[in-house]
C-alpha positions in Angstrom: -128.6 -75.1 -118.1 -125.0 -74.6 -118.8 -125.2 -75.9 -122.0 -127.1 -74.5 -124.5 -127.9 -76.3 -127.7 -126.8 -77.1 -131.3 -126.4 -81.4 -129.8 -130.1 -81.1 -128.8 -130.6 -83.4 -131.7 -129.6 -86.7 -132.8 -129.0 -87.7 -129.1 -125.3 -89.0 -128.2 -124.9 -92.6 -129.4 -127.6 -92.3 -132.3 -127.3 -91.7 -136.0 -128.5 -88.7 -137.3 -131.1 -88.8 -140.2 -128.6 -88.9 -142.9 -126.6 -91.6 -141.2 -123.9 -90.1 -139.8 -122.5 -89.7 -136.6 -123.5 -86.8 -134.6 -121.0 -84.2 -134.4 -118.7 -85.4 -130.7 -118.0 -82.1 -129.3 -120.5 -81.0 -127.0 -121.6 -77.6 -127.5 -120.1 -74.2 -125.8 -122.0 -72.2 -123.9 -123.1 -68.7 -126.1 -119.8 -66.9 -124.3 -117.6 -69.8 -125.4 -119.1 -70.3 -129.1 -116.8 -67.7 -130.7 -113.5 -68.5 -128.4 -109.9 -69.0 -130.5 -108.7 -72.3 -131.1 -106.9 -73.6 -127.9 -109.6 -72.8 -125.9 -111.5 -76.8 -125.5 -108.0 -78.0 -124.9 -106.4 -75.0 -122.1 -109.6 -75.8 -120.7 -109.7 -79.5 -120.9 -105.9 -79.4 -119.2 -107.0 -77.0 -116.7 -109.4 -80.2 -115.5 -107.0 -82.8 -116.3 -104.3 -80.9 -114.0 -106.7 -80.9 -110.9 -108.6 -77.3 -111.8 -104.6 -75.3 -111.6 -101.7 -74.9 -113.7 -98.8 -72.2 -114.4 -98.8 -71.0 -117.8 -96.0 -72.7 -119.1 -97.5 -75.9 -117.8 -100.3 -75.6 -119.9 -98.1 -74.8 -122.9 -96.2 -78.0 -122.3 -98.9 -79.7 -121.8 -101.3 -78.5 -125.0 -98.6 -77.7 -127.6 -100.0 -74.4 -128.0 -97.5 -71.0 -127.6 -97.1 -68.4 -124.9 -98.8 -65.9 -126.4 -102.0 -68.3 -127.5 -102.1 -69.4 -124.2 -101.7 -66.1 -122.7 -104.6 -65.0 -124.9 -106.9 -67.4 -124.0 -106.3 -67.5 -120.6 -106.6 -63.7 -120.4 -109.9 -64.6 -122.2 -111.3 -66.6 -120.0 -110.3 -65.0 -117.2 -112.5 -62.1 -118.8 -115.4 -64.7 -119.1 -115.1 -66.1 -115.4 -114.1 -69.5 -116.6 -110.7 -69.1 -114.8 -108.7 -67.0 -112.0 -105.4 -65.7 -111.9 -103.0 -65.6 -108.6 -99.0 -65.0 -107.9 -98.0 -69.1 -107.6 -97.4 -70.0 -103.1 -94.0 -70.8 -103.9 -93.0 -68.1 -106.5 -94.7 -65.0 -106.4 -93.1 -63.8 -109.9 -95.2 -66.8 -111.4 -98.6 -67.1 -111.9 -101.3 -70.0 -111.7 -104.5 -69.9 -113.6 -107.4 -71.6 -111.9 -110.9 -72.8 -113.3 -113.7 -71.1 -111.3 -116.6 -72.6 -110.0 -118.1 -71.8 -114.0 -114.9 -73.1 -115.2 -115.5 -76.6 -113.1 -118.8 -77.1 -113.8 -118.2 -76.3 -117.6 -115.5 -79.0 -118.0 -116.9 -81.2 -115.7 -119.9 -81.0 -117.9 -117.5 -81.6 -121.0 -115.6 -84.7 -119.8 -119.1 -86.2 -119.1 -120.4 -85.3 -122.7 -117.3 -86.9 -123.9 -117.3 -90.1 -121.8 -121.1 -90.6 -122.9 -120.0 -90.2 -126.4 -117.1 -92.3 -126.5 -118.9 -94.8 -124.8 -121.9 -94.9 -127.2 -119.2 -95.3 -130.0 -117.4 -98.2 -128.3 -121.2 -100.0 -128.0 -121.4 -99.5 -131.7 -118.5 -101.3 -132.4 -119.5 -104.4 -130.5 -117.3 -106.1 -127.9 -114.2 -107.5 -130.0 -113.6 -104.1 -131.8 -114.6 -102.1 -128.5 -111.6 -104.1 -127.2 -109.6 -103.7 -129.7 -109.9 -100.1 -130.1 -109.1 -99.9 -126.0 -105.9 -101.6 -126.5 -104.4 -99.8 -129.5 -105.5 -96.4 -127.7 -103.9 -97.6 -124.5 -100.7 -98.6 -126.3 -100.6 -95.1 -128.3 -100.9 -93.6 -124.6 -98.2 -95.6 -123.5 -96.1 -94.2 -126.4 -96.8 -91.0 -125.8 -96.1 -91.0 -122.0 -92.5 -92.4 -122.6 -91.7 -89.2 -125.2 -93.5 -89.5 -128.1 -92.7 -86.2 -129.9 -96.0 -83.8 -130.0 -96.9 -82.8 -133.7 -95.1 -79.4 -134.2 -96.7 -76.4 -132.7 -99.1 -73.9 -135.0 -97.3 -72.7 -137.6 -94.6 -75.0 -137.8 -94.0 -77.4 -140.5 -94.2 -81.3 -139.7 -91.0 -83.0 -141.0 -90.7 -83.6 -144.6 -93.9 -81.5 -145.6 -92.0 -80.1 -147.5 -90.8 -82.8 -149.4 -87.5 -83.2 -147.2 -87.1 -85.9 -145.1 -87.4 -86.2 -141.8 -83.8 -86.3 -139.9 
């Protein structure tokens, strides 16, 4: 099995014995387990984009820098999680591409998620389930028309330093 196991108890939707919710992230596979932060979400994009993306899309798209992305993709590409090839329409470019272990790795993820989220939203009960749907939808909806992304790592958020924000 792909996945291999620190979730293999409480099952998704359950509370563990002291309560609490069970961690949400499903596991990463042993070769995955000691990957750099970035790595869930490159990954996660990769499937989101269709299995392809250029570099720089992926750095739009996650937040994360060149050189992070670069690192991680060069890491995975080590692992066999993704490919590398010159882009059809510009050969000085490159698109990274999940494998057939990439695919069946976030495949496996986005199901993991889905379960989970949907075993939280049955814990809420209908009305809050609802209401949760809509204010998520509606932060989506901000987002999508240009909500600014939280500064990239190592960047300071506005006024974290006691300024304000311009």
């Amino acid at each position: 099995m792909l996945w291999e196991g620190r979730h293999s108890e409480p099952p998704v939707g359950q509370l563990g014995k002291d309560g609490a919710h069970p961690d949400p992230r499903p596991p990463f596979p042993s070769d995955l387990r000691d990957a750099s932060r970035g790595t869930p979400i490159v990954l996660a994009f990769l499937g989101h984009e269709g299995g392809s993306a250029t570099p720089g899309k992926l750095c739009e798209l996650s937040g994360l820098s060149k050189g992070r992305v670069s690192n991680i993709v060069r890491s995975l590409e080590a692992k066999g999680y993704v490919e590398k090839a010159p882009a059809p329409q510009d050969a000085r470019s490159v698109v990274v591409t999940l494998t057939d272990k990439g695919r069946a790795f976030t495949d496996a993820h986005e199901q993991a998620m889905v379960g989970h989220t949907a075993a939280i939203l049955r814990q809420l009960g209908p009305r809050d389930a609802r209401d949760a749907v809509r204010i998520l939808g509606h932060l989506a909806d901000i987002m999508e028309a240009g909500a600014p992304f939280p500064p990239c790592e190592g960047a300071e958020a506005p006024g974290a330093n006691g300024e304000e924000a311009r």
